[in-house]
C-alpha positions as CSV (number, residue, x, y, z in Angstrom):
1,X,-19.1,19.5,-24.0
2,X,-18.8,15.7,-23.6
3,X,-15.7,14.3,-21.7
4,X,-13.5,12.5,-22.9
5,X,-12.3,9.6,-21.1
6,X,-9.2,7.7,-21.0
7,X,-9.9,4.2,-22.7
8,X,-9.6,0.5,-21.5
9,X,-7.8,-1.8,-23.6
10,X,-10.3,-4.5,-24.3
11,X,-8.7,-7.7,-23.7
12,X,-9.3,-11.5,-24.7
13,X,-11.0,-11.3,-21.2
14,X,-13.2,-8.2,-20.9
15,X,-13.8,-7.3,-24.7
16,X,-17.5,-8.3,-23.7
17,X,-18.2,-6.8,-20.8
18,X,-16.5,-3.0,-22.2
19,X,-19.2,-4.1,-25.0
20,X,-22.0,-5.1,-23.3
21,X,-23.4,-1.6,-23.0
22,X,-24.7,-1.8,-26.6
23,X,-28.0,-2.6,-25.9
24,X,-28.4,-0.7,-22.6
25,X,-27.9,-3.9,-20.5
26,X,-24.8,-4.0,-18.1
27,X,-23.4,-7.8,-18.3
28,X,-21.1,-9.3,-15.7
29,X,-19.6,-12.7,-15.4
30,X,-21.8,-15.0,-13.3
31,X,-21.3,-19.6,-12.7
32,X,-23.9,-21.4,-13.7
33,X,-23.2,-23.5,-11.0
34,X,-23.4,-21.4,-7.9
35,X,-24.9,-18.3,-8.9
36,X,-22.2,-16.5,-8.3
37,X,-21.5,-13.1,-9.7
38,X,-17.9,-11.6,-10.1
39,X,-16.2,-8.9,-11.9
40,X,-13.9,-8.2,-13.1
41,X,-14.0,-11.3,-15.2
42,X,-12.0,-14.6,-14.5
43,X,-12.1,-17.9,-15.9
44,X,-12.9,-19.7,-12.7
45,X,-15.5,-18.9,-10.5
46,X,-14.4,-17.4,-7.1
47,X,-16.3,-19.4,-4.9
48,X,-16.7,-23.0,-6.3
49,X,-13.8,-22.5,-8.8
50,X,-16.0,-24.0,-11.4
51,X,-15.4,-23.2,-15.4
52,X,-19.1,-22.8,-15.8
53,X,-18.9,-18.9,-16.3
54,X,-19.8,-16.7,-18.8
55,X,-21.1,-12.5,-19.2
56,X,-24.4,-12.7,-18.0
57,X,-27.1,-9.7,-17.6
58,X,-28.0,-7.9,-14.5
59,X,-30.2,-5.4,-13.9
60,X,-28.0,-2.4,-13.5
61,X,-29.1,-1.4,-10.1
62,X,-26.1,-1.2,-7.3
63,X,-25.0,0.2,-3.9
64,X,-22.5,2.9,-3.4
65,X,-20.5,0.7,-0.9
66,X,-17.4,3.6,-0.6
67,X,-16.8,7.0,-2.7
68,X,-14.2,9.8,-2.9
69,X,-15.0,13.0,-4.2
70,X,-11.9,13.8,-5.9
71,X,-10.7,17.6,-5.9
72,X,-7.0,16.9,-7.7
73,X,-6.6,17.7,-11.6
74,X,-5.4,14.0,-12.4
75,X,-6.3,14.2,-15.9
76,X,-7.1,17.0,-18.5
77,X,-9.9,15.5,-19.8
78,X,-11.5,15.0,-16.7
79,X,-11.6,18.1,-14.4
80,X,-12.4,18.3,-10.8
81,X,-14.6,17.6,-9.0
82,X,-16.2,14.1,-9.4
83,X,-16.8,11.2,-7.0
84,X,-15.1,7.7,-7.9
85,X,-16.8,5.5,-6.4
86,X,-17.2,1.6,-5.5
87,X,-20.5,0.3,-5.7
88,X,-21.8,-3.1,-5.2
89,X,-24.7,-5.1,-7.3
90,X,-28.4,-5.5,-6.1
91,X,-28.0,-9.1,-7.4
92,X,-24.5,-10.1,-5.6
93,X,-23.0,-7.7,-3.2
94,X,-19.7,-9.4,-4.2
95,X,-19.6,-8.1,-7.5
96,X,-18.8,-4.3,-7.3
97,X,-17.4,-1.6,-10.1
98,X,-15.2,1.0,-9.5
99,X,-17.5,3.4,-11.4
100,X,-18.4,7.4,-11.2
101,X,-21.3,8.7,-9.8
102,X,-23.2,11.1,-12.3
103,X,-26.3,13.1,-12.7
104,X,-26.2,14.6,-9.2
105,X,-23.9,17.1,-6.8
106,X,-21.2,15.9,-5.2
107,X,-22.4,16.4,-2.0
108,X,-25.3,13.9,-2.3
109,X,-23.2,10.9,-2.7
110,X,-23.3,8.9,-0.1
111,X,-22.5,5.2,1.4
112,X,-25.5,3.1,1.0
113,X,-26.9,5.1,-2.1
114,X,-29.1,3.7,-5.0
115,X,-27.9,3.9,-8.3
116,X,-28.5,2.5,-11.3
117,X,-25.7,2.1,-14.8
118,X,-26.2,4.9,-17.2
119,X,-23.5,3.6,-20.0
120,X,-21.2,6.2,-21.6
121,X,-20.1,5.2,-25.2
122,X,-16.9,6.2,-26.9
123,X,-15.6,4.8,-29.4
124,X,-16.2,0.9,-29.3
125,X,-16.2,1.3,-25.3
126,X,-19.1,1.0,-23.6
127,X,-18.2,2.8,-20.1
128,X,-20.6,2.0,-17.0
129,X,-21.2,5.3,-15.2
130,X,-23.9,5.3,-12.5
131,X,-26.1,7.8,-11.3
132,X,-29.2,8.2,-8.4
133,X,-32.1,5.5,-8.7
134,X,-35.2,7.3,-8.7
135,X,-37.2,4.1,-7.7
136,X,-35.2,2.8,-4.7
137,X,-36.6,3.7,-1.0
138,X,-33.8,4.3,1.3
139,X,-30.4,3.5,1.5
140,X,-29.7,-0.1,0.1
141,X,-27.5,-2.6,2.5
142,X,-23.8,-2.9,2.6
143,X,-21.7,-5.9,2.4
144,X,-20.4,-7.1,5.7
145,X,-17.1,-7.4,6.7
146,X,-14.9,-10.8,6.6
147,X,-12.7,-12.1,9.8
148,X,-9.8,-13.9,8.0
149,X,-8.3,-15.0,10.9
150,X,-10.6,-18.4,10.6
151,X,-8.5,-18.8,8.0
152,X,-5.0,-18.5,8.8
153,X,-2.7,-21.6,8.1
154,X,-0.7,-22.8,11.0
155,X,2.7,-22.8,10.8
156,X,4.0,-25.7,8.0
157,X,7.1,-26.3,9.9
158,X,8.7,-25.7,13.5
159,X,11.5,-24.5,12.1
160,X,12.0,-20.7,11.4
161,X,13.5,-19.4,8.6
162,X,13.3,-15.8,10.5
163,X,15.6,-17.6,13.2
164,X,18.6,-18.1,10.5
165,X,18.8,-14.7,9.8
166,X,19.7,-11.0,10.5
167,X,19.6,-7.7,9.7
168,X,23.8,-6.3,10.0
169,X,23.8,-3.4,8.3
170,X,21.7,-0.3,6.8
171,X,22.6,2.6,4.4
172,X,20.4,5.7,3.2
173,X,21.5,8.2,0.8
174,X,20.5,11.8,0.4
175,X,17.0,12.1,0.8
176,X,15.3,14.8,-0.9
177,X,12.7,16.6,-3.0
178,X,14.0,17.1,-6.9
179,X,17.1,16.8,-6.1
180,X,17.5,15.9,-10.0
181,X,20.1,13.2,-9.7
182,X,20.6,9.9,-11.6
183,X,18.5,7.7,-9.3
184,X,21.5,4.6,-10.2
185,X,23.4,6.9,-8.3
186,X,21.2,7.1,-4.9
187,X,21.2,3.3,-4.9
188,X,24.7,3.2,-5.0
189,X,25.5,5.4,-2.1
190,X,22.8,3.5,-0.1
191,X,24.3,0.1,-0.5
192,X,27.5,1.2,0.0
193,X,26.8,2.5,2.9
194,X,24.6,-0.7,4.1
195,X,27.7,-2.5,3.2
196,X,30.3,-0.4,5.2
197,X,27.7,-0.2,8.1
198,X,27.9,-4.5,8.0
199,X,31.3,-4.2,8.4
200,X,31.7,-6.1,4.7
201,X,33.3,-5.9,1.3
202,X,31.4,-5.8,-1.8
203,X,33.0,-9.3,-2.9
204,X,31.3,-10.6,0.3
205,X,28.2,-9.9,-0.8
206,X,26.7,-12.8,-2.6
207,X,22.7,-11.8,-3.3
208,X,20.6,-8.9,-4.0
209,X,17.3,-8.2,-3.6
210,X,15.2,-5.5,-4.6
211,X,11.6,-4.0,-5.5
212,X,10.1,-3.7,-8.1
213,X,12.8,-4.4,-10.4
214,X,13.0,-2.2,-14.0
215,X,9.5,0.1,-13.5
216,X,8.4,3.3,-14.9
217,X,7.6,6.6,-13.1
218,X,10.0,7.2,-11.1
219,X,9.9,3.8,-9.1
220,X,13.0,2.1,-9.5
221,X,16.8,2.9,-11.0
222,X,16.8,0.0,-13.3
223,X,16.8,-3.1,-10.8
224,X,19.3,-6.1,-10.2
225,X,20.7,-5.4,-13.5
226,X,21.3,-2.0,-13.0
227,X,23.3,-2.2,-9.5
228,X,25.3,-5.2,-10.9
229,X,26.6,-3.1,-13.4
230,X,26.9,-0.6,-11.5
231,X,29.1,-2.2,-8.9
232,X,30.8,-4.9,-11.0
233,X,29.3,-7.4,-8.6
234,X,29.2,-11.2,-8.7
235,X,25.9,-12.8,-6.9
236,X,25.0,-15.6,-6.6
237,X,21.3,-15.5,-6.2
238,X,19.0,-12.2,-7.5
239,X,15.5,-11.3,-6.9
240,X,14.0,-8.5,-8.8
241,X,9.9,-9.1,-8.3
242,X,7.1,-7.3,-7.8
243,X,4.3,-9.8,-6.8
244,X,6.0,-9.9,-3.2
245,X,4.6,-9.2,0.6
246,X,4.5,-5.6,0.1
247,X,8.4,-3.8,-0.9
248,X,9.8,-5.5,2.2
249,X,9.0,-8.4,0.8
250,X,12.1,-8.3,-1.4
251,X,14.0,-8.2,2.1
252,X,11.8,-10.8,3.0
253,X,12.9,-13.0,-0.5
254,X,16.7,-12.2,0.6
255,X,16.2,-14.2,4.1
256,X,14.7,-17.2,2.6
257,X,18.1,-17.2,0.5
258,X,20.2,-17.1,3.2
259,X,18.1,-19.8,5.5
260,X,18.6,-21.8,3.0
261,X,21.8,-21.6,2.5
262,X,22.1,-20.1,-1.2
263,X,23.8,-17.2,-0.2
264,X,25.4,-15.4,3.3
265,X,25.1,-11.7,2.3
266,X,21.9,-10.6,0.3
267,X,22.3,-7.2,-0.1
268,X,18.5,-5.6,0.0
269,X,17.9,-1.9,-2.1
270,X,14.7,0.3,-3.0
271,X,14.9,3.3,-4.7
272,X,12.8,6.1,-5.5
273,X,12.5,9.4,-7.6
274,X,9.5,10.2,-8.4
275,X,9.9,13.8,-7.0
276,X,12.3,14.6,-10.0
277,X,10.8,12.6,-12.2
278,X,7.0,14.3,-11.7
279,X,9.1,17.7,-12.6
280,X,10.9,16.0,-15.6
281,X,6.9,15.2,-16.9
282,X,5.7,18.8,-16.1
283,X,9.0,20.4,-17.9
284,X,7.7,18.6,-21.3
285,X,12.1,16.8,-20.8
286,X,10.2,13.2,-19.7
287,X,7.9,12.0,-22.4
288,X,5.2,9.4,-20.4
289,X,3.9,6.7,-22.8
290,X,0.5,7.5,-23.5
291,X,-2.1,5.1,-25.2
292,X,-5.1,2.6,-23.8
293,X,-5.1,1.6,-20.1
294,X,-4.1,-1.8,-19.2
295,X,-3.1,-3.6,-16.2
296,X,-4.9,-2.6,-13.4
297,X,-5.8,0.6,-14.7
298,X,-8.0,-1.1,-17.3
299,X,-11.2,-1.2,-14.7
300,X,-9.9,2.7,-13.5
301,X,-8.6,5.0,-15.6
302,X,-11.5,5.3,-18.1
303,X,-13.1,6.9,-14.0
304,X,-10.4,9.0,-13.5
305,X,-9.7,7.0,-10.6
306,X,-5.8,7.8,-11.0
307,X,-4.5,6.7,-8.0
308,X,-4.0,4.8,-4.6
309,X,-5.5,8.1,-2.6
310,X,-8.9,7.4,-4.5
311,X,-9.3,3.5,-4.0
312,X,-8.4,3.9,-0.4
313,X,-10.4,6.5,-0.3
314,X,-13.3,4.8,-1.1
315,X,-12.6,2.1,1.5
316,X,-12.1,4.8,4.6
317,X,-15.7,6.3,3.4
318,X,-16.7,2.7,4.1
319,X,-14.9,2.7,7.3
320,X,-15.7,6.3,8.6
321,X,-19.7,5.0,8.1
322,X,-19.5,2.3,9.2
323,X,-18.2,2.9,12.7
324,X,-19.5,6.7,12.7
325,X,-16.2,8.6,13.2
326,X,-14.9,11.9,10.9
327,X,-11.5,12.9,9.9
328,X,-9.7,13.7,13.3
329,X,-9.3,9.8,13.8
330,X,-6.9,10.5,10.4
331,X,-5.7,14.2,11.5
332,X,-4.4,12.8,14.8
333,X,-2.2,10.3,12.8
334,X,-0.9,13.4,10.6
335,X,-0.1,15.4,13.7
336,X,1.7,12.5,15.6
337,X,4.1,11.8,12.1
338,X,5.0,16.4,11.7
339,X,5.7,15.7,15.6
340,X,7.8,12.8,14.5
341,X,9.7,14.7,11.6
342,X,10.4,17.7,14.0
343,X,12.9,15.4,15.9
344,X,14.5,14.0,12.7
345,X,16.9,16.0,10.8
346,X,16.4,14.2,7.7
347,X,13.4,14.6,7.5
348,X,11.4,16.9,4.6
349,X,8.5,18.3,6.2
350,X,10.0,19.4,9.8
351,X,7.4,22.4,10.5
352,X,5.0,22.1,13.1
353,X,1.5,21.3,12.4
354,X,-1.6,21.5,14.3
355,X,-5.1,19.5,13.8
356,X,-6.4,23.0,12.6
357,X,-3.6,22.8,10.3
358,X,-4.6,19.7,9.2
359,X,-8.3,20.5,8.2
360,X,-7.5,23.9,6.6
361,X,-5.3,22.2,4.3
362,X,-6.4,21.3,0.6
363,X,-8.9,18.3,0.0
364,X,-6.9,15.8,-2.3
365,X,-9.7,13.1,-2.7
366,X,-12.3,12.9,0.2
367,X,-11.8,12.1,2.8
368,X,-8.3,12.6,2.3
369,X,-6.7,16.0,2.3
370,X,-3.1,17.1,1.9
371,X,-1.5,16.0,4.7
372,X,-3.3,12.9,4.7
373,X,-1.0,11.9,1.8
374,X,2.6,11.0,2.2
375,X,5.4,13.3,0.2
376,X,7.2,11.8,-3.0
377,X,10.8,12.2,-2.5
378,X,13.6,10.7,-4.1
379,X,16.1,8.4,-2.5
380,X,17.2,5.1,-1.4
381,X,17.8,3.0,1.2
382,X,19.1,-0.2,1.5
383,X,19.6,-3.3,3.8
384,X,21.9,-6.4,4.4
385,X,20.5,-9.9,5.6
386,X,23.4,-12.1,6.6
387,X,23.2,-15.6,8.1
388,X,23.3,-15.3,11.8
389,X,26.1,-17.2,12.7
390,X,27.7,-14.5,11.2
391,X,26.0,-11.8,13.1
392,X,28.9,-11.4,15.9
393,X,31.2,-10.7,13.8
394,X,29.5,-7.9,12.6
395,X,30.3,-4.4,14.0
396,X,27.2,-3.0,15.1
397,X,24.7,-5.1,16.9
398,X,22.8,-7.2,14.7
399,X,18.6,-6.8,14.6
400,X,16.9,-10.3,15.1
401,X,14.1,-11.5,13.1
402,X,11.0,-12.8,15.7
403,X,8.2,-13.5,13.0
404,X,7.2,-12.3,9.5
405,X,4.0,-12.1,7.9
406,X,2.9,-12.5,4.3
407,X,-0.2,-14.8,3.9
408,X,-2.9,-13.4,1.3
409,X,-6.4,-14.1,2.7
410,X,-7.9,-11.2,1.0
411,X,-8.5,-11.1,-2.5
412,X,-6.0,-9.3,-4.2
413,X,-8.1,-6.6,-5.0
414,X,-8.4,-2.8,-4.6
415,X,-12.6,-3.4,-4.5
416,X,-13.5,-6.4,-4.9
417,X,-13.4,-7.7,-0.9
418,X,-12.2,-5.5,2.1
419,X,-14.1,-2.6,1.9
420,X,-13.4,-2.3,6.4
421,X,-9.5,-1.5,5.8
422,X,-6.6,-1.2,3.3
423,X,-6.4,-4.6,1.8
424,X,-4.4,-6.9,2.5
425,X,-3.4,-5.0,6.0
426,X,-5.4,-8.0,8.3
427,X,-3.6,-10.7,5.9
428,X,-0.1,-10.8,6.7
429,X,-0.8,-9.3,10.0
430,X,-2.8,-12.4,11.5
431,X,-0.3,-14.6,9.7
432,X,2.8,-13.2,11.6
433,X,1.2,-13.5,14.8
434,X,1.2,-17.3,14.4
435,X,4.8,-17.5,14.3
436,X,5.9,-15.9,17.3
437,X,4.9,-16.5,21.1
438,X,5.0,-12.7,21.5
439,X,2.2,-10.6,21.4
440,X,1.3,-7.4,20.5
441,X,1.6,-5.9,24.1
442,X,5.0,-6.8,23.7
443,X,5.7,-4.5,20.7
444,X,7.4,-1.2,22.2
445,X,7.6,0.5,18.2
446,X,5.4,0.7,15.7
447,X,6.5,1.6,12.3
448,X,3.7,1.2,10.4
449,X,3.4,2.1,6.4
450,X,1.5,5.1,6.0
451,X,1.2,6.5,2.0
452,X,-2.3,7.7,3.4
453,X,-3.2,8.3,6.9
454,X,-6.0,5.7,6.7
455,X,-3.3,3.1,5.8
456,X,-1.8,3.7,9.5
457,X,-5.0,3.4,11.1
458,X,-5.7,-0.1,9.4
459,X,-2.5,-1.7,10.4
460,X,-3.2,-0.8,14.1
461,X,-6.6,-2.6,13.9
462,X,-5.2,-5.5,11.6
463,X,-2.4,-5.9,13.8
464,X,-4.1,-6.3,17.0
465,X,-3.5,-3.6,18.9
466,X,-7.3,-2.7,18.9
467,X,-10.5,-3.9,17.3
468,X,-11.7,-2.9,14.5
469,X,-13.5,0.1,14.5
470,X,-11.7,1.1,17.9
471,X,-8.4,3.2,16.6
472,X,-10.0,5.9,17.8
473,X,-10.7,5.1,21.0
474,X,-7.2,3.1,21.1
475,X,-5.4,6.4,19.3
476,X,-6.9,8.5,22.5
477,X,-6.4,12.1,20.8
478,X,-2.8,11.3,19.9
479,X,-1.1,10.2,23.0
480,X,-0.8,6.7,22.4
481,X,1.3,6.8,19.3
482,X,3.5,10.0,21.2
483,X,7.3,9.1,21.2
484,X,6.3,8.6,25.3
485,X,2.8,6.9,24.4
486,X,2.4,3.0,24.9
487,X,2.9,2.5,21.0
488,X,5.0,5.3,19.2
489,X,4.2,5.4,15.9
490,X,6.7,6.1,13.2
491,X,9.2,8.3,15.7
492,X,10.6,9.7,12.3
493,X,7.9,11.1,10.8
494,X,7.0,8.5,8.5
495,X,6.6,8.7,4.8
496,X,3.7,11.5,5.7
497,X,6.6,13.8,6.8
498,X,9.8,12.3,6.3
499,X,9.1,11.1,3.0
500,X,7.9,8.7,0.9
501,X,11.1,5.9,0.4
502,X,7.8,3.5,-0.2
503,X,8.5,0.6,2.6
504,X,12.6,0.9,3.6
505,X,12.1,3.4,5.5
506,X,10.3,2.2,8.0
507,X,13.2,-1.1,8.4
508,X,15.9,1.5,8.6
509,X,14.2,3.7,11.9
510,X,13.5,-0.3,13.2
511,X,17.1,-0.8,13.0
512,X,17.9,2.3,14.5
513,X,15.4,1.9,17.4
514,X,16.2,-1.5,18.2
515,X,20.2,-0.4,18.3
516,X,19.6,2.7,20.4
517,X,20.6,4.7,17.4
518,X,17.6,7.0,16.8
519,X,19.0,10.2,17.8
520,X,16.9,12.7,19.3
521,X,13.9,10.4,18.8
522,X,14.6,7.0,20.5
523,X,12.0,5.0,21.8
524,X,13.6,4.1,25.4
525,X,14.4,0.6,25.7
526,X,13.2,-0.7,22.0
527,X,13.1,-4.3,22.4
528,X,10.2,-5.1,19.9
529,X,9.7,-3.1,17.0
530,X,7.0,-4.0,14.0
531,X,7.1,-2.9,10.5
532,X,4.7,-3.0,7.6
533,X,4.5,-2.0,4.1
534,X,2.6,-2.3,1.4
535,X,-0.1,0.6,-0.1
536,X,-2.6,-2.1,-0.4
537,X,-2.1,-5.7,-1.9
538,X,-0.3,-7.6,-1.6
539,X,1.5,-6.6,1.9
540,X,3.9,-7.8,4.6
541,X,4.7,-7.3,8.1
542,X,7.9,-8.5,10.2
543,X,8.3,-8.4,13.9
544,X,12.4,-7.5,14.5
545,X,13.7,-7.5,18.2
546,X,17.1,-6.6,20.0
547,X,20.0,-9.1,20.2
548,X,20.0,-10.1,23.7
């Protein structure tokens, strides 16, 4: 029985390349004036930024440069298992595909296999699978790895924007799994609560900021439109976006505001539910749009490459050959976060867990497993940035902001440049470091995003705390990232355990650890704490600090 694929939307951009396949011959967009090759295409070249570029024929043959052998039933038409995979060109090893690898087992996939296209047509779609290449001797060579920080801007101005602000007040609401409750709702009791905690009035609140604004799925309870309603409120500046540094880049927008003066209260929410809204789908009640995939999805769904655990999962293949090291390096993470949740009572997942746990649970998508993924939960948390010289006034001690991070010197792209790490982990980490005169041995608290276990591990390298390829080492088994290790990592359980409020949630425990109000699970003396977010690109980091 033939599959049958989800579709690409051929757009004014790719209708040649989903075409190309016609004649047997895979064509990707190359300049005529470097010899660059690229995909997917772009009107510029990527390396001389010439207009010289058009489809151009290659011979087929590629590099599997990182694969995940996906176990999970993402689509109907696609059953389990089959290996999504990344694979670089013979003629450019910058020009990779996110592609399946057919016409072997599973198990014979590897990084630094030959392959060659074998097209798949249906419809007018062209689909470039690829599958073993009989002629090739050995495994084929893989890209090396970039260091970015050549390429890190100094900072444009001695002035600080991060030294205008703080962070006065944080709210959460329920947190839970299903709970089946108008997600408006959860935002509302978190910002409430953020304001109350501020020691503020609603009427003092004169900006919001939030992520991602109106989305689909479960992501968001309508945006700055929705809360404004909601609350009858009158700002004077909104942010909404998505392109940001990662979901704490919308806090990030809401400081800039305030340092320069637009506004003296932003009021900062994200809100999830996709828990309920996953059951919603199942119960037929939710009907999800259905039709071509666009977007991003355009170069993935048609591969059943579904979601963020497969393209990252390609990357920690990468990773996991390159520097020889299996799946404790991840199963240690998941072990530290349960340890984590069991000292949080808000937490979702608080049972204990062992490493053998760990690797007798499910495979998700290699080399991930299921508690190598975080949980989706539904909730909200939310966040006030006021202007410091209002900070005293506040009742709670205020959190300082030392340094933030949100550079992009990484392509934004799920394949097309880090392979090493998450993307866009090393970006905004180098950049914070050059606004600060602290270091990292100065950081007492890590809270670090972690939708996948790998994502945790790339933000300790990115950020310094050890070379890359050296987390395990650095790691040691577990004990440096214990609550009583040299750098705790995500005290409450992170979003592997405690549950996935996609990037607030690690702010909020900041706040709490740098105010000595981390019950049960304070870090002693939390002076320094750093928090990233962001699945993949872009992202952002921020390095908060005590009041003195």
């Amino acid at each position: 029985m033939t599959t049958e694929r989800p579709l690409p939307q051929p757009t004014l951009a790719s209708a040649g390349f989903w075409s190309s396949g016609a004649d047997g011959v895979l064509r990707i967009s190359h300049c005529a004036d470097c010899d660059r090759r690229f995909h997917p295409p772009l009107p510029v070249c990527p390396s001389c930024r010439s207009r010289a570029v058009a489809l151009a024929p290659v011979s087929g043959k590629a590099v599997v440069v990182g694969f995940s052998v996906n176990h999970q039933a993402w689509l109907p038409s696609l059953p389990p298992p089959y290996v999504v995979a990344v694979v670089a060109l013979v003629e450019d090893d910058r020009a990779r595909l996110t592609t399946d690898i057919v016409g072997c087992a599973t198990d014979d996939v590897y990084v630094g296999m030959p392959v060659r296209v074998r097209f798949v047509q249906q419809q007018d779609v062209y689909l470039p699978l690829f599958e073993p290449d009989p002629t090739a001797e050995g495994p084929g060579p893989l890209p090396e790895p970039r260091d970015i920080r050549a390429v890190v801007r100094p900072m444009a101005s001695p002035r600080k924007y991060e030294d205008r602000v703080a962070l006065t007040g944080v709210g959460q609401s329920r947190v839970g799994r299903r709970l089946m409750v108008d997600p408006l709702s959860l935002t509302v009791d978190a910002c409430l609560a953020a304001v109350a905690d501020a020691g503020l009035d609603l009427d003092e609140i004169d900006g919001l900021s939030t992520y991602p604004g109106p989305s689909p799925d479960g992501m968001s309870e309508g945006g700055v439109t929705a809360l404004t309603e909601a609350l009858q409120l009158r700002p004077t500046w909104v942010n909404g976006a998505r392109e940001v540094p990662g979901q704490i880049g919308s806090i990030t927008a809401g400081m800039l505001a305030v340092a320069a003066g637009l506004c003296r209260h932003v009021l900062c929410f994200r809100t999830v539910w996709e828990s309920s809204h996953g059951a919603l789908v199942r119960s037929g009640q939710w009907q999800s749009n259905s039709g071509r995939a666009t977007g991003m999805f355009e170069f993935r769904a048609p591969f059943g490459a579904m979601s963020a655990a497969q393209w990252i999962g390609c990357n920690a293949s990468h990773y996991m050959h390159r520097y020889g090291v299996g799946r404790e390096a991840l199963g240690v993470i998941a072990v530290a976060a349960r340890a984590g949740a069991a000292r949080n009572p808000e937490a979702l997942h608080r049972e204990p867990m062992t490493l053998d746990d760990y690797f007798s649970a499910r495979m998700i998508t290699t080399p991930f497993g299921l508690y190598d993924c975080d949980v989706p939960c539904d909730g909200a948390v939310a966040v006030v940035v006021s202007a410091v010289e209002t900070a005293q006034d506040r009742p709670r001690p205020p959190v300082l902001v030392e340094a933030v991070g949100t550079a992009v010197l990484e392509r934004l792209s799920w394949d097309q440049d880090t392979l090493t790490h998450l993307p866009q982990s090393h970006s905004p980490s180098a950049h914070m470091w050059t606004r600060t005169d602290l270091t990292p041995a100065d950081v007492d608290v890590a809270l670090l995003y972690d939708g996948f276990t790998f994502n945790a591990l790339s933000w300790i390298e990115g950020l310094g705390f050890c070379g890359p390829g050296e987390a395990v080492d650095f790691i040691a088994g577990g004990k440096t990232i214990a609550l009583d290790g040299d750098l705790p990592l995500n005290p409450h359980g992170g979003q592997l355990s405690a549950g996935r409020l996609h990037g607030y949630g690690f702010v909020r425990e900041a706040m709490l650890q740098l105010r000595g109000d981390a019950d049960g699970r304070q870090v002693e003396d939390a002076r320094v704490a750093v928090v990233t977010a962001g699945g993949g690109v872009p992202s952002g980091a921020m390095l908060l600090r005590r009041a003195p």
